[in-house]
Backbone bond lengths (Angstrom), bond angles and torsions (degrees), N, CA, C in turn:
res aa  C-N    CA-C-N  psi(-1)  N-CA   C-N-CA  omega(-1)  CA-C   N-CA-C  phi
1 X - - - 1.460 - - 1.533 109.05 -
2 X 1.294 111.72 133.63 1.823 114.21 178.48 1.350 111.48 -78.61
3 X 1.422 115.02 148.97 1.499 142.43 -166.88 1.197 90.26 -69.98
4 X 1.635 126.80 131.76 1.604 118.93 172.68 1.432 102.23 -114.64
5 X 1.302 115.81 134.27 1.309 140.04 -174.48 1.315 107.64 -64.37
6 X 1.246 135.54 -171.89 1.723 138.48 172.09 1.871 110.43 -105.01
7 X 1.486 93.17 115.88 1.156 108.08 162.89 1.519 123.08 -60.89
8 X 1.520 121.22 117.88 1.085 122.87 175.87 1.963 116.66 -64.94
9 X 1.096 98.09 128.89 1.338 118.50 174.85 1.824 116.32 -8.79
10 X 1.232 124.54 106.38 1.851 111.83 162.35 1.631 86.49 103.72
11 X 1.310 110.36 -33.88 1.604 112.76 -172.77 1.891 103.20 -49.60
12 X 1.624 118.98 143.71 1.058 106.69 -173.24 1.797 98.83 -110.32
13 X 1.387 110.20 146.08 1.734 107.67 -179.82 1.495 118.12 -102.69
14 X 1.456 104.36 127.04 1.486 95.01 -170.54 1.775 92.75 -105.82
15 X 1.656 122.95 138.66 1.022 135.48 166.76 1.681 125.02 -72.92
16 X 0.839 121.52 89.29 1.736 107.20 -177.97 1.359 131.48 -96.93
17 X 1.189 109.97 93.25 1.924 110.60 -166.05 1.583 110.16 -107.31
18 X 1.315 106.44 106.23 1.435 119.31 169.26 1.705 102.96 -149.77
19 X 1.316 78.92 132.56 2.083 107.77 179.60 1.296 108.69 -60.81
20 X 1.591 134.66 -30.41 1.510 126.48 -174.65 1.859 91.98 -94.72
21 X 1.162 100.28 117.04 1.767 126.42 159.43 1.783 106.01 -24.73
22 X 1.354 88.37 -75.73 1.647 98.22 -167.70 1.677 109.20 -61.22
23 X 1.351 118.26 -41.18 1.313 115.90 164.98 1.440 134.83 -55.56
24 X 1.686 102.77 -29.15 1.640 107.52 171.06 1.118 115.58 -87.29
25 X 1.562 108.74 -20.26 1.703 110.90 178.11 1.814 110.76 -64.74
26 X 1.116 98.39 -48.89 1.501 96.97 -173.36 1.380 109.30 -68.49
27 X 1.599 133.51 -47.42 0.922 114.61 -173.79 1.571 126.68 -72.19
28 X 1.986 115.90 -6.14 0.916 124.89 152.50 1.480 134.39 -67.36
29 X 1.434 106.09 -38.45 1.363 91.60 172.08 1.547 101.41 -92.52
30 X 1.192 163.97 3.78 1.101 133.87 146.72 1.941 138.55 -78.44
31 X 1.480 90.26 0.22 1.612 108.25 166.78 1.903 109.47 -94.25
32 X 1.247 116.44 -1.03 0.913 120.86 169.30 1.622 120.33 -133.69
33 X 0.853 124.39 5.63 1.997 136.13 121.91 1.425 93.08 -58.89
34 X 1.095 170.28 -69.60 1.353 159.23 -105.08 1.909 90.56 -120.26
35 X 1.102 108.75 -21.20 1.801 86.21 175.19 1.664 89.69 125.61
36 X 1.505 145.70 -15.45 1.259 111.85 -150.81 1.651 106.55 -113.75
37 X 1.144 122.64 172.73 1.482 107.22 -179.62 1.520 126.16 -107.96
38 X 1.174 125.65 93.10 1.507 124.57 -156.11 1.576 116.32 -107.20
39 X 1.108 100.22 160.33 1.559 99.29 177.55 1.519 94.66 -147.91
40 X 1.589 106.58 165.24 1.308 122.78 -151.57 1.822 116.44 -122.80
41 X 1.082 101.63 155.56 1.644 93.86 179.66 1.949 97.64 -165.04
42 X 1.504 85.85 132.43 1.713 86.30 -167.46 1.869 102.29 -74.09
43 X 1.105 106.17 -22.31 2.128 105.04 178.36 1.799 84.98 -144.44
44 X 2.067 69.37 -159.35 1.704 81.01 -153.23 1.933 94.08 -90.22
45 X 1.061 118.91 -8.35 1.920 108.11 -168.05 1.814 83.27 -88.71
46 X 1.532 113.15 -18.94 2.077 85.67 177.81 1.576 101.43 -101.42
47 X 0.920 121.06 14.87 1.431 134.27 168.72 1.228 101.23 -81.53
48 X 1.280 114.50 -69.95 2.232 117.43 -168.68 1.726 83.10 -73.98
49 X 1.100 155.74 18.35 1.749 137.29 137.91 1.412 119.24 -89.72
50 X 1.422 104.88 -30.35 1.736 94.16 -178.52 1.419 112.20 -87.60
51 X 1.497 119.04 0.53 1.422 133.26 168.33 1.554 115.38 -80.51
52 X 1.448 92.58 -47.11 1.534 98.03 149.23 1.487 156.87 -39.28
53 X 1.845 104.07 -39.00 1.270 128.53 174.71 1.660 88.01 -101.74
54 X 1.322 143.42 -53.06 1.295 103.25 -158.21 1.643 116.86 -97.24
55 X 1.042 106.82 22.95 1.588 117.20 -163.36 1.290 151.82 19.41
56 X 1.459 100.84 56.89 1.203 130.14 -151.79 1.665 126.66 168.10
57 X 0.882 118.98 156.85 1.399 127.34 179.84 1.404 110.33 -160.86
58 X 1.471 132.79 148.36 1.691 126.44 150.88 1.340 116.39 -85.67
59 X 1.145 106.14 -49.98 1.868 134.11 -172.74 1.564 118.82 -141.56
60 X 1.031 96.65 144.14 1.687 132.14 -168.13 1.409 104.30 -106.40
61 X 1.367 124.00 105.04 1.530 124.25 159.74 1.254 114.86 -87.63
62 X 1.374 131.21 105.70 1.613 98.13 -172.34 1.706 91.25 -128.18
63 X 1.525 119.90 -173.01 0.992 144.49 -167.38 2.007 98.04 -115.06
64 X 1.125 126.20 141.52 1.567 120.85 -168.03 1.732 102.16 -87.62
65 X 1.805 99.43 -42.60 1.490 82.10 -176.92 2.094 96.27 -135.34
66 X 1.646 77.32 138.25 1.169 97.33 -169.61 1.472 116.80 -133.26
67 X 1.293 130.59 173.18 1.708 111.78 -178.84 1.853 90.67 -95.31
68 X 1.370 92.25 174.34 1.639 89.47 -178.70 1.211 107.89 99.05
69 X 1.636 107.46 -108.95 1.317 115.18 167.97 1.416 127.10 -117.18
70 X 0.775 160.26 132.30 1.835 156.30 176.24 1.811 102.53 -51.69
71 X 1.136 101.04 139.48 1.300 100.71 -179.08 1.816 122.45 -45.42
72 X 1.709 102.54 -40.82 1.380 119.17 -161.58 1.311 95.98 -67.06
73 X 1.941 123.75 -29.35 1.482 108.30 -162.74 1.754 101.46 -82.84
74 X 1.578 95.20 -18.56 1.395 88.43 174.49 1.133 138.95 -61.98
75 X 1.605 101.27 -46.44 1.800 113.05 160.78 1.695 111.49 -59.61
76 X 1.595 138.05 -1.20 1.259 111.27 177.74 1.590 89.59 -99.96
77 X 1.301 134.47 -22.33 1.247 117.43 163.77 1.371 144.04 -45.45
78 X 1.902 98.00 -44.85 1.266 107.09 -176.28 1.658 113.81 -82.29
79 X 1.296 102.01 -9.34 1.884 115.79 -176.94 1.508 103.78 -73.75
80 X 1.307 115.52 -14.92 1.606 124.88 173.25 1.433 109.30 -80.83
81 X 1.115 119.08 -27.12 1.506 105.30 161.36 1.546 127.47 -126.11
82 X 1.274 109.66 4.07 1.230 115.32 157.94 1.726 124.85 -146.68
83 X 1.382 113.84 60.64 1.304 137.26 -173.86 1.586 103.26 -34.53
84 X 1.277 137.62 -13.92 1.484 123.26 -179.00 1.843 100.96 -111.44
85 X 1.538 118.42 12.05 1.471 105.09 -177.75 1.526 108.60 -81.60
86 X 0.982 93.84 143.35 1.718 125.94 -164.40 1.709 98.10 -66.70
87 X 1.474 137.81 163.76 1.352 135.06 168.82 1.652 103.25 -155.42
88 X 1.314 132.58 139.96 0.751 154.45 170.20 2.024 115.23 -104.39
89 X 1.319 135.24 58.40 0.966 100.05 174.16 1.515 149.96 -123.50
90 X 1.376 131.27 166.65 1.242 139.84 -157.22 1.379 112.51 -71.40
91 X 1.498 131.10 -177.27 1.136 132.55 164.26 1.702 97.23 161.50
92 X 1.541 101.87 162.36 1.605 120.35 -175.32 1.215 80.07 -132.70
93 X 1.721 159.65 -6.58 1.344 133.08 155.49 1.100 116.60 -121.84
94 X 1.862 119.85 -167.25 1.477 113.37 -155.44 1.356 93.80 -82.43
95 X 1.120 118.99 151.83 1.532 136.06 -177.63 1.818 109.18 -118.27
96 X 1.540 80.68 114.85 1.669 102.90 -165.61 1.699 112.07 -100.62
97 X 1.279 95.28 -19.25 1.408 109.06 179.29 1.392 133.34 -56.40
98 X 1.352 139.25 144.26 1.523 105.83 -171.54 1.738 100.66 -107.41
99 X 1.346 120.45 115.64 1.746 141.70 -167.77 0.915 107.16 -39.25
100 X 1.480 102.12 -18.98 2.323 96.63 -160.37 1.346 110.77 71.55
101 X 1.704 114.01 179.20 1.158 124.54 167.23 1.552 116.93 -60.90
102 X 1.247 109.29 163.45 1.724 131.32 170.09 1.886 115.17 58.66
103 X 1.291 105.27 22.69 1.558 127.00 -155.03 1.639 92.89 -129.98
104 X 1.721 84.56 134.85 1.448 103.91 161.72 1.694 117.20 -152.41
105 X 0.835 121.59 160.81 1.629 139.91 -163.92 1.236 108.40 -90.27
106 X 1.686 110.37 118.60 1.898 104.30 160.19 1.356 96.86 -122.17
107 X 1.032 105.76 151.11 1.528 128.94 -144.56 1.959 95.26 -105.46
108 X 1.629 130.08 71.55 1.560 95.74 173.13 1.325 141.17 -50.94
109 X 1.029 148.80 171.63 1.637 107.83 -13.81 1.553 134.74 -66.18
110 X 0.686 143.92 105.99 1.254 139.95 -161.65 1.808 114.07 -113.07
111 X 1.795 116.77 156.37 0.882 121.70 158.50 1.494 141.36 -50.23
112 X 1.155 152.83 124.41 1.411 136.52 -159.08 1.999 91.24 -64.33
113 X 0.970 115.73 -41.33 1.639 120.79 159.66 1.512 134.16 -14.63
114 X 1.675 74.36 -67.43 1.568 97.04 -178.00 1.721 113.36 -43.01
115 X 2.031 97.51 -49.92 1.026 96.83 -175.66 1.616 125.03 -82.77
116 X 1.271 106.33 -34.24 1.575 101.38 170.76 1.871 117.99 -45.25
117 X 1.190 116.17 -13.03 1.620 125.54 -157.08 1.507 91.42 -87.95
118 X 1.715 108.13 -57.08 1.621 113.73 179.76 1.362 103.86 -55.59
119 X 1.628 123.56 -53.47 1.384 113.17 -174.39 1.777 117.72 -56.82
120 X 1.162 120.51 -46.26 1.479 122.89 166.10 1.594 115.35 -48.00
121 X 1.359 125.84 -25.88 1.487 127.71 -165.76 1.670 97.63 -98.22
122 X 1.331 109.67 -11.00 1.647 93.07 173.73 1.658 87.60 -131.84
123 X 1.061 132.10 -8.83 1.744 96.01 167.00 1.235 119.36 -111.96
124 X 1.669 121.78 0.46 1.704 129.02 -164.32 1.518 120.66 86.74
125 X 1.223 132.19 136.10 1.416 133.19 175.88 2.266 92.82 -18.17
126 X 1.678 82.07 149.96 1.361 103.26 156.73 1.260 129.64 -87.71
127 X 1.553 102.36 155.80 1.165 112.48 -157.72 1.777 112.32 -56.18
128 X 1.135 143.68 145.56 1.756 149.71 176.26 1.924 99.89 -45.70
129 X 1.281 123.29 -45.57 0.987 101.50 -170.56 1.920 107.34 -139.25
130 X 1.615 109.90 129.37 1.140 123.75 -137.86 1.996 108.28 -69.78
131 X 1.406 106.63 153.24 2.290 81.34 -165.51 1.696 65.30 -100.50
């Protein structure tokens, strides 16, 4: 897992957990071309550590099914210690699961667009200059 640097103050953190490399890469570096500050986790047990080291999160990008853990069990974990964090999550099949609160569904395949639009509608324009 990579060393995460210090988030500057007000800055909001977006979490992005998906198991395919090339899929988290892109949607990482294009949420951060767009202004926002993200950090990465290939499942959900290096997900609940980098939440760990940076203490904090705004939003959760996650992927629904993943090896490890499934995204959804991840969000009932993290709702145990922070019951108002926000989730955004992904999937390429039907999603039977029930999201919980502060959660909504993007449906792949999707535009890199698509998703920057959901991320702006629950955290506010990005930040002026990109982390």
């Amino acid at each position: 897992m990579p060393v995460i640097g210090p988030v500057p103050d007000g800055v909001p953190i977006v979490l992005l957990v998906e198991d395919e490399p090339a899929v988290r890469g892109l949607f990482a570096m294009s949420l951060r071309k767009d202004g926002y500050f993200v950090v990465e986790a290939s499942n959900g047990a290096e997900a609940l550590a980098v939440i760990e080291q940076t203490g904090r999160v705004d939003l959760v990008v996650t992927d629904v099914v993943m090896p490890v853990m499934k995204g959804t069990e991840l969000a009932q974990r993290l709702r145990e210690k922070f019951p108002a964090l926000r989730f955004i999550f992904v999937s390429g099949y039907v999603v039977h699961d029930e999201l919980g609160p502060n959660a909504e569904l993007l449906q792949k395949p999707f535009l890199k667009g698509d998703l920057l639009k959901r991320v702006t509608a629950v955290l506010g324009p990005p930040q002026s200059s990109p982390a």
